[in-house]
N, C-alpha and C positions, 0 to 999 in steps of 0.2 A: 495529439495535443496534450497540452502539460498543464495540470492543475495547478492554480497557485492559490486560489482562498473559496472554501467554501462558504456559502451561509445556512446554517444546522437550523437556525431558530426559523425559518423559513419553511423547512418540511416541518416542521412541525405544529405551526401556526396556521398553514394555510393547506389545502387541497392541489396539489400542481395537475392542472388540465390539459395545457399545452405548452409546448418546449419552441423556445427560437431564440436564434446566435443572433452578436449583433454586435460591430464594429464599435468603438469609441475611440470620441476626441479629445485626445491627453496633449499635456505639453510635455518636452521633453524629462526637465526635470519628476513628474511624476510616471511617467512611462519605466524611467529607469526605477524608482521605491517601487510601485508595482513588481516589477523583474526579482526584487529582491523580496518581496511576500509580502511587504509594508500596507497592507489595504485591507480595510474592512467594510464587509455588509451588511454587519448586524441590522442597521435599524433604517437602508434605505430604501427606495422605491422608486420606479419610473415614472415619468409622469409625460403627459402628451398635451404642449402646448402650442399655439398654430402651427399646427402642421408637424412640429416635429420632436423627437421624444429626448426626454432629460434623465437622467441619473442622480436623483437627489440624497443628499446624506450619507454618499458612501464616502468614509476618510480615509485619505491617501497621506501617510505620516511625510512629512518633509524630507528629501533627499538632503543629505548632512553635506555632500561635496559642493551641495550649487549654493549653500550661504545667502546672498543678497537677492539670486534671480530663483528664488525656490516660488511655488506655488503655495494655493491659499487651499489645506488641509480638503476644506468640505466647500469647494465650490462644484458648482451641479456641471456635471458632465454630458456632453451631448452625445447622444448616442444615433451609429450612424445605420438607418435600416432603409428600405427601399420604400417611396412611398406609398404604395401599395398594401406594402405591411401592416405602413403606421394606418392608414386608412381601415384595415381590418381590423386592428386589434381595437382601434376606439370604438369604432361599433360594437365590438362585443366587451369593453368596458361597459359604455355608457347603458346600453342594452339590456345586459345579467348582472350588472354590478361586481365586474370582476376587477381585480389588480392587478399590474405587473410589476413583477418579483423577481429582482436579481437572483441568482441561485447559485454562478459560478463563475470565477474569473481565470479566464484560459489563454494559454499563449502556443498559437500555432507552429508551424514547422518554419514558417519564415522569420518569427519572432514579432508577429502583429500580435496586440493583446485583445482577446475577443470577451463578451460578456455573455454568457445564457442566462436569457429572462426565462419567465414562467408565468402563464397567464393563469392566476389564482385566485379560487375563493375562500375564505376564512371560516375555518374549521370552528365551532359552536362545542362549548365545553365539555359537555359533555364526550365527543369524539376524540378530543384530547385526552380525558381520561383515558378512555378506552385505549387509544394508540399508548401511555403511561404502563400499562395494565401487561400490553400485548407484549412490550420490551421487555419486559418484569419478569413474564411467563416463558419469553424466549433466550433470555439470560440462566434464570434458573434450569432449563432444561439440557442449556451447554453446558453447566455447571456438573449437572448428573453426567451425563453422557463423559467427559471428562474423569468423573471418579471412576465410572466404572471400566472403563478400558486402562483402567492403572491393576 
């Protein structure tokens, strides 16, 4: 599978617990900006309404070819998963107070676009510090290790 956008601010906002793929329903026109890396996750989120779960806030930039029949940037995307899934994961939203978090947009060997969510919970400031801290100390140590093998 082929990476095409990650969301960074996500690891590091939230605790990632569990991992699950899941189909989405694009229109043409956005399937192709997708293809070409035009999409972002910064700031969205899933959301689970009757019955079935949405993609809220992720913007998919306008394909420039399609002019008049382009789609609308930030309209919430359906996301396609088995009902069974959506059934479990609400439970263990509503449950532990967990969210589901986009984390990756992938495009498989047949050229469907898939989405890795991640069932999360938000990291309390302090442990952001600390994750701050831990890059800091594991930057600086690549840094040495670098001088001294010169």
């Amino acid at each position: 599978m082929k990476t095409i956008a990650v969301n960074k601010p996500a690891y590091f906002h939230y605790e990632i617990i569990e991992n699950l793929e899941a189909g989405i329903e694009l229109v043409g026109s956005e399937v192709k900006s997708i293809k070409e890396g035009r999409i972002s996750l910064k700031e969205s989120y899933a959301e689970i309404k009757n019955g079935e779960a949405f993609l809220q806030n992720s913007h998919v930039s306008p394909y420039e070819p399609a002019n008049r029949f382009n789609h609308d940037p930030l309209r919430p995307k359906k996301l396609l998963l088995h009902r069974q899934e959506i059934k479990r994961m609400t439970g263990k939203i509503k449950e532990k107070g967990l969210t589901l978090v986009p984390l990756k947009v992938l495009v498989n060997d047949k050229g469907r676009i898939k989405i890795e969510m991640g069932l999360a919970r938000g990291k309390k400031t302090y442990e952001k510090k600390e994750a701050i801290k831990e890059r800091d100390r594991n930057r600086e140590l690549r840094a040495e290790l670098k001088r001294s093998r010169r």
